[in-house]
C-alpha positions in Angstrom: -5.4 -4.6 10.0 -3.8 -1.8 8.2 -2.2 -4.1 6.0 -5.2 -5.8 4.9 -6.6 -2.5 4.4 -3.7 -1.4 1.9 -3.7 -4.7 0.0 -7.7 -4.5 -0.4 -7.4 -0.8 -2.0 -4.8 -2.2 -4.4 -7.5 -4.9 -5.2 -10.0 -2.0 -6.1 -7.7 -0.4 -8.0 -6.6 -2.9 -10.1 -10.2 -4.3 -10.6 -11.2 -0.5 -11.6 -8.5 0.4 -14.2 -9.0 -3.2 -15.5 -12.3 -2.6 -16.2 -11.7 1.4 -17.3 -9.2 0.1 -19.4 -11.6 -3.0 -20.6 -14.4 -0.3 -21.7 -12.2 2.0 -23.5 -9.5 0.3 -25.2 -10.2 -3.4 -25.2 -9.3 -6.7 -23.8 -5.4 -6.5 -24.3 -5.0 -3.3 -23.3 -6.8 -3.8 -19.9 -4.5 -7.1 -19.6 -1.4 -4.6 -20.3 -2.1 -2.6 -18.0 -3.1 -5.1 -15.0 0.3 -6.8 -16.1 1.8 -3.1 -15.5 0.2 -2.6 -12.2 1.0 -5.8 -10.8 4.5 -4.9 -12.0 4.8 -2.0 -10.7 3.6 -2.9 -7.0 6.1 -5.5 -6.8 9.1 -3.4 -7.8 7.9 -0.7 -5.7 7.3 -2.8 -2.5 10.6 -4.3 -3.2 12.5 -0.6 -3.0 10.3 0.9 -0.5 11.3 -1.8 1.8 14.7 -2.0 1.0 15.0 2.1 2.2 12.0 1.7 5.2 14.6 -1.6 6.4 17.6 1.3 6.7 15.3 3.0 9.5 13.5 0.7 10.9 14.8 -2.4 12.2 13.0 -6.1 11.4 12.3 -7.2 15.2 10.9 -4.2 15.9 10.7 -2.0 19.0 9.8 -3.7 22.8 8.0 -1.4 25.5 5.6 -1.9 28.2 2.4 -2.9 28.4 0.6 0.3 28.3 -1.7 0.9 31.2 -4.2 3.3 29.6 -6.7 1.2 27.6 -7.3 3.6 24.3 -4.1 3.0 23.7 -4.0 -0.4 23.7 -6.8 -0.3 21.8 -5.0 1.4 19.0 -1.9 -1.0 18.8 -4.5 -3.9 19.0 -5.9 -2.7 15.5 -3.2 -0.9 13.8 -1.0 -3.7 13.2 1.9 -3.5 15.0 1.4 -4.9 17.9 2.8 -8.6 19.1 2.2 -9.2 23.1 4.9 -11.2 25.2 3.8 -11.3 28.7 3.5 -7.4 30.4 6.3 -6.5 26.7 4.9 -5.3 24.1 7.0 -5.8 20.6 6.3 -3.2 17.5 6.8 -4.0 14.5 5.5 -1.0 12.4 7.9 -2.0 8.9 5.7 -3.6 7.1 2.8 -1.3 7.5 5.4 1.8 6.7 6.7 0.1 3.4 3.0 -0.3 2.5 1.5 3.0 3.0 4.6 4.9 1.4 4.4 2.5 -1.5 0.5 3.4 -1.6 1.6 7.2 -1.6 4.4 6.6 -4.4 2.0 4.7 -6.4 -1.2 6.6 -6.1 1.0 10.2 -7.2 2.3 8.0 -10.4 -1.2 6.2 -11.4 -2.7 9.7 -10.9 0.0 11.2 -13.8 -0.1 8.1 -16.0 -4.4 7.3 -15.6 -5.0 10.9 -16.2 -7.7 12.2 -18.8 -6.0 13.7 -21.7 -8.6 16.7 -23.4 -9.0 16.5 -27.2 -9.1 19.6 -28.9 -10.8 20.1 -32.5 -9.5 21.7 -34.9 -11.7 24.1 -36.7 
């Protein structure tokens, strides 16, 4: 669920500067810089998981079934949940690659997207 989540803001995003970048500086521009994003998520989720795989292992973590059913609740939707009789399996990388790939990406597009002032000279 999280996942989905992360992948649909990336979907907004690119469909916003897209059409930012349509408005303002024209058709190829707004290509370039799709091209750029598209880019730049790959290559990003590529090293993200590469470091996220040195902490966290790929079959994940088993546990019990927990008893108290909030809980459950919460593993049901967050993603990292995979039942296997009364063992639970977590597998929490590929959510943790996303969202730290959503952090790196949303303090770089914040630098590189920002509004630049134009001063007159008088």
């Amino acid at each position: 669920m999280i996942i989905a989540v992360i992948y649909f803001i990336h979907v907004i995003f690119a469909v916003y500067a897209f059409s930012k970048s349509y408005q303002n500086d024209g058709l190829l521009q707004a290509f370039l810089n799709l091209g750029f994003i598209i880019t730049l998520f790959a290559v990003s989720l590529t090293v993200c998981e590469l470091i996220v795989g040195l902490f966290i292992s790929d079959t994940g973590y088993n546990m019990l079934l927990p008893v108290n059913s909030v809980l459950l609740f919460f593993l049901k939707i967050s993603g990292f949940y995979a039942q296997q009789a009364n063992v639970i399996t977590l597998t929490p990388k590929d959510t943790i690659t996303l969202i730290l790939v959503t952090i790196l990406e949303f303090s770089f597009y914040k630098f590189y997207f920002k509004k630049t002032e134009i001063t007159k000279i008088a």
